[in-house]
N, C-alpha and C positions, 0 to 999 in steps of 0.2 A: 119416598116422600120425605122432604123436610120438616119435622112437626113444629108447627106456629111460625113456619112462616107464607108468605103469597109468594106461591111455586110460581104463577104464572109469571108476575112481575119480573123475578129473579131471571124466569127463563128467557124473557122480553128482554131485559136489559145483556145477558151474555150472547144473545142473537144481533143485539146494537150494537154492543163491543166485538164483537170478530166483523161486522159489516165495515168496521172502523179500521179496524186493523189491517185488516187486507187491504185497501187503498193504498193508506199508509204507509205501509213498510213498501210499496211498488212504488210512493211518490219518493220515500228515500234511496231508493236505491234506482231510480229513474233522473227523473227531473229536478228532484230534491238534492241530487248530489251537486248539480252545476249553476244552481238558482241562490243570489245571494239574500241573506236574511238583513231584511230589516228593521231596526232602531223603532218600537212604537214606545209613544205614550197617548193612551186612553186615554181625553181629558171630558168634563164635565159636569154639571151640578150634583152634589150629594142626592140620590136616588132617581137619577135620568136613564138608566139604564147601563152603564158604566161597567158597573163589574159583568153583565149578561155579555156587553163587547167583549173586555179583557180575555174571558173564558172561550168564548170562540175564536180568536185569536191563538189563544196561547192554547189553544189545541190542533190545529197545523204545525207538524210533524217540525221539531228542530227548533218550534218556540218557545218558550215559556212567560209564568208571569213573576215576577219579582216584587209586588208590591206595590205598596202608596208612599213614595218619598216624603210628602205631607209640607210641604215648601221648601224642601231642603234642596236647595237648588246645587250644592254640589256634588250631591248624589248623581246625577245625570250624568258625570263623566265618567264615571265608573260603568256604564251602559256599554251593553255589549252588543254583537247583531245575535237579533231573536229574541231579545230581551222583550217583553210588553210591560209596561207601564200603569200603574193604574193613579189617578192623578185626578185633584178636581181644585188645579191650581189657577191661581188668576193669572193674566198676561199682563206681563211686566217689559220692559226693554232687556234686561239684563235674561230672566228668559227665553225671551226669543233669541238672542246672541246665542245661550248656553246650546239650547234645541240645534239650531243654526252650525254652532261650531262642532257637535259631535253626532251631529246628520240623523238626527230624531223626527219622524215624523209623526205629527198629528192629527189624531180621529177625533174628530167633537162630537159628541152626542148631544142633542139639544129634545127638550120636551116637553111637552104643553104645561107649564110651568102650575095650572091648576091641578096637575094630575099628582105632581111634585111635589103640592102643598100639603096633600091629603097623605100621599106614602112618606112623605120626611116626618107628619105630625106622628104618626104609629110609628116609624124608626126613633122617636125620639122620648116616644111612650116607653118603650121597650128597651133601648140604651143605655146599661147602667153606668157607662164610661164618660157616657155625654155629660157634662155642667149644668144642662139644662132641664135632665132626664125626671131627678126629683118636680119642679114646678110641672111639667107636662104631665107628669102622671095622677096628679091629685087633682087636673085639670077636666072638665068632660070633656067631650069630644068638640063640640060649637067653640068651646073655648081655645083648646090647643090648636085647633084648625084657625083659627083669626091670628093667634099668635104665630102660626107657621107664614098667614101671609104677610103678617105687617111686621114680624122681625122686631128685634129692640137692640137696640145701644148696649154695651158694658154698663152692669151695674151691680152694687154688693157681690163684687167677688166673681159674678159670671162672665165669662164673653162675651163678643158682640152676637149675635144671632142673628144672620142673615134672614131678610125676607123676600120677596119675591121681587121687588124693584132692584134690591142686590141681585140678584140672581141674572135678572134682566140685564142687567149692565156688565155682567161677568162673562154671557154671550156675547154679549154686543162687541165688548173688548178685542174677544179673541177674533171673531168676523171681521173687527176692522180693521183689523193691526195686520202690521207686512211680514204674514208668517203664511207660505202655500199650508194648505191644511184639507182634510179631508172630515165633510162635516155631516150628518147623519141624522133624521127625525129617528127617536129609538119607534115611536106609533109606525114608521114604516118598515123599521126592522121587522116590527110584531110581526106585520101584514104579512110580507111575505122575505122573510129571512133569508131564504135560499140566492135570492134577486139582488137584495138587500148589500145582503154580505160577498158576492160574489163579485158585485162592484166595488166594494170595497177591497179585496182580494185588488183587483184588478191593477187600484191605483197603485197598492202595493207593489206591485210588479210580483204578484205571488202567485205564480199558475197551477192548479191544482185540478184534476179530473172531475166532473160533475158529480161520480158517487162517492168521492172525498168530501165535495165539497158537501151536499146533500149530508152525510152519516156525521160530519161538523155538526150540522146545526142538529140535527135529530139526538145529538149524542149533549147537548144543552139544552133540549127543550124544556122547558117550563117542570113537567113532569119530572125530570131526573135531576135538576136541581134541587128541587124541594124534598128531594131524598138525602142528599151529598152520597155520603157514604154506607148510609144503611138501606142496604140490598134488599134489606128483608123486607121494605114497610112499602106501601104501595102511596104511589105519588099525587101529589092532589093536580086536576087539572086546572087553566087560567079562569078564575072567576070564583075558584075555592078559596078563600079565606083561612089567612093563617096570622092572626096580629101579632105573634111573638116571632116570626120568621121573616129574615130580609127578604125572602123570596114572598110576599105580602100574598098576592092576589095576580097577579101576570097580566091585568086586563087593561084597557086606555077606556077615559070616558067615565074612571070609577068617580072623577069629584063629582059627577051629579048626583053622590048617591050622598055625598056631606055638607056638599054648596045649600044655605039659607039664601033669604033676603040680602042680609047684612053681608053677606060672604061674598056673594056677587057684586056687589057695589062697591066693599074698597079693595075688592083685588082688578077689578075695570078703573080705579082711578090708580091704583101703584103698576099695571101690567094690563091693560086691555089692549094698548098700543102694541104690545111685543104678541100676542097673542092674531092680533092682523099681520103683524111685521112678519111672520111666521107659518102665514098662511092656516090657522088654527080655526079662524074667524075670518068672515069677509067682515064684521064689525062689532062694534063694543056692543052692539043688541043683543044679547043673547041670553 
């Protein structure tokens, strides 16, 4: 027995990774050797589910993930095949050329932008890097959550701080602009992952066995995330609460637990329309 730590998790997680590995090394030495790798960039709003894609991506054999370019758009040419991407850049002309001319394709992740409002306010509670991180923090919760949706202008010294009609509009962009792209509710990733992601796969042209693709997702679930690296500690599940952890809560539907009065009404006048647009609402009643 290992003293202090949870044998069982541990033994759970080295029963994951050999489920993992054995596909694996049969997809590279199989299918994997004749199947060409593609150029991704993960794109979409800060806490949409973004980096939960990037990881199951860049966990198919042969991939990896390389980062957040962070708008450096000549970064992209340096991209290699297999490369993923992780990116929550706006659509511009000159990147779509870039994508365009070094055959990058595009995942969008899009997500009920009220869910977005709630996990970006705690990401921005907890973010000592953010500009913004001090004001949130001495902020309560009613407050930082208004502030997450209605955004503010540059002012004394901060950045702009997008809000949710930003947000809106930074979908909308890349939906409408002449880039093929493959686009994704992360709420249906949650659902069911396996389905989720396997069409995804697909558009890739990346053909992988069902219990490759299956030990993928099990091998990023919610659970072993919220460990990374430490084996020993046992994983909280979707709905556990972690405010100091990017991996928050794993659950869709949690703004109901921080939407007011007030909250409701002016994220319906800045984002109720995108929220139908989106299939999230049949309408701003809600």
């Amino acid at each position: 027995m290992i003293e202090g730590k949870d044998v069982t998790t541990l033994a759970g997680i080295v029963r994951e990774e050999a489920s993992y590995y054995l596909p694996a090394a049969r997809y590279l030495l199989g299918p994997g050797r004749s199947q060409s790798r593609r150029k991704v960039l993960v794109n979409g709003v800060p806490k949409s589910g973004t980096t939960w894609m990037v990881r199951l991506l860049a966990t198919v054999p042969g991939y990896r993930a390389v980062g957040n370019f962070r708008g450096h758009i000549g970064s992209y040419h340096g991209v290699r095949p297999g490369d993923v991407i992780h990116g929550h850049d706006w659509y511009t002309a000159e990147l779509k050329e870039t994508l365009q001319a070094n055959h990058i394709q595009v995942v969008l992740v899009v997500r009920d932008l009220r869910d977005q409002a709630v996990s970006r306010m705690f990401h921005l509670k907890r973010d000592e890097t953010h500009a913004w991180q001090p004001a949130f923090k001495q902020m309560s919760n009613d407050e930082a959550l208004m502030l997450s949706i209605e955004g503010r202008e540059a002012q004394a010294g901060l950045p702009v701080l997008p809000g949710v009609a930003a947000w809106k509009t930074f979908a909308r962009q890349w939906l409408a602009g002449d880039l093929e792209l493959i686009c994704l509710r992360y709420e249906d990733l949650l659902a069911d992952p396996v389905k989720e992601l396997g069409q995804v796969f697909q558009r890739l042209d990346i053909a992988l066995s069902e219990r490759l693709l299956e030990a993928i997702v099990v091998r990023n679930r919610f659970e072993r995330l919220t460990i990374g690296r430490r084996f020993w500690q046992k994983g909280r599940g979707p709905g556990q609460e972690d405010a100091a952890s990017h991996f928050r809560k794993g659950i869709t539907g949690d703004w109901q637990n921080y939407f007011n009065a007030t909250h409701r009404s002016r994220f319906k006048e800045l984002a109720g329309d995108w929220l139908v647009e989106m299939g999230y609402e049949t309408d701003v009643d809600w």
